[in-house]
C-alpha positions as semicolon CSV with decimal commas, in nm:
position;residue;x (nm);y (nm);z (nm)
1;X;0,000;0,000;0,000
2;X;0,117;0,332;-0,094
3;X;0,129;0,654;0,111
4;X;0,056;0,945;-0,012
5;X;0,190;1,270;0,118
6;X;-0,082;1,574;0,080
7;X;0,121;1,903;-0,035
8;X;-0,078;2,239;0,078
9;X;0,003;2,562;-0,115
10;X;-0,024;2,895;0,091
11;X;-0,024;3,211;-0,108
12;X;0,129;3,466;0,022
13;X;0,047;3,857;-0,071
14;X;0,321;4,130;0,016
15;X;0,185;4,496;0,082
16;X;0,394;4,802;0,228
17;X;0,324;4,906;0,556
18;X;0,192;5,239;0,625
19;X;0,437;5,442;0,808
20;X;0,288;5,704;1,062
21;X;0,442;5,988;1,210
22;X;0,329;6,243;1,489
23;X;0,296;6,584;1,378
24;X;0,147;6,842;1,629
25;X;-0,005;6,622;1,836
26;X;-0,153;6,393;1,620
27;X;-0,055;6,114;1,371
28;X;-0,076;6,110;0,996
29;X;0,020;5,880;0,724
30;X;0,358;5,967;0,559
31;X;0,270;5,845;0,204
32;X;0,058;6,151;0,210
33;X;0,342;6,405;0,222
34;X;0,483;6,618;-0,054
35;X;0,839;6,518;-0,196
36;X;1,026;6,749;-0,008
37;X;0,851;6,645;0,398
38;X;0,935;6,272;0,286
39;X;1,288;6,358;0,201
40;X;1,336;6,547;0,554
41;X;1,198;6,247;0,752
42;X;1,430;6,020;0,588
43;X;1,683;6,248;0,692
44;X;1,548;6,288;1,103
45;X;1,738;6,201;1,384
46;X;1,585;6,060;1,687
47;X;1,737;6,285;1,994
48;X;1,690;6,195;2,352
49;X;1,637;6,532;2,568
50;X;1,681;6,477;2,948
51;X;1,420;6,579;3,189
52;X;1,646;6,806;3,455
53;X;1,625;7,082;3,124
């Protein structure tokens, strides 16, 4: 007797993610910007600022 070994195909879909960022208190999708606001949070830095300021 033979055994048969079932394959099972998953498809798999790739999407970009939607990339947020907070401006003035409130979030907003960056694929929404102009050219030049994408460029310039490309180019941010992330700064830590301690609290004893």
């Amino acid at each position: 007797m033979e055994k048969v070994k079932e394959e099972k195909k998953i498809k798999i879909i790739l999407i970009k993610p939607e990339i947020y960022s907070r401006v003035v208190g409130y979030f907003r999708p960056v694929q929404n910007w102009n050219i030049g606001k994408k460029q310039e949070f490309k180019e941010r830095k992330p700064v830590k600022i301690d609290k004893g300021i």
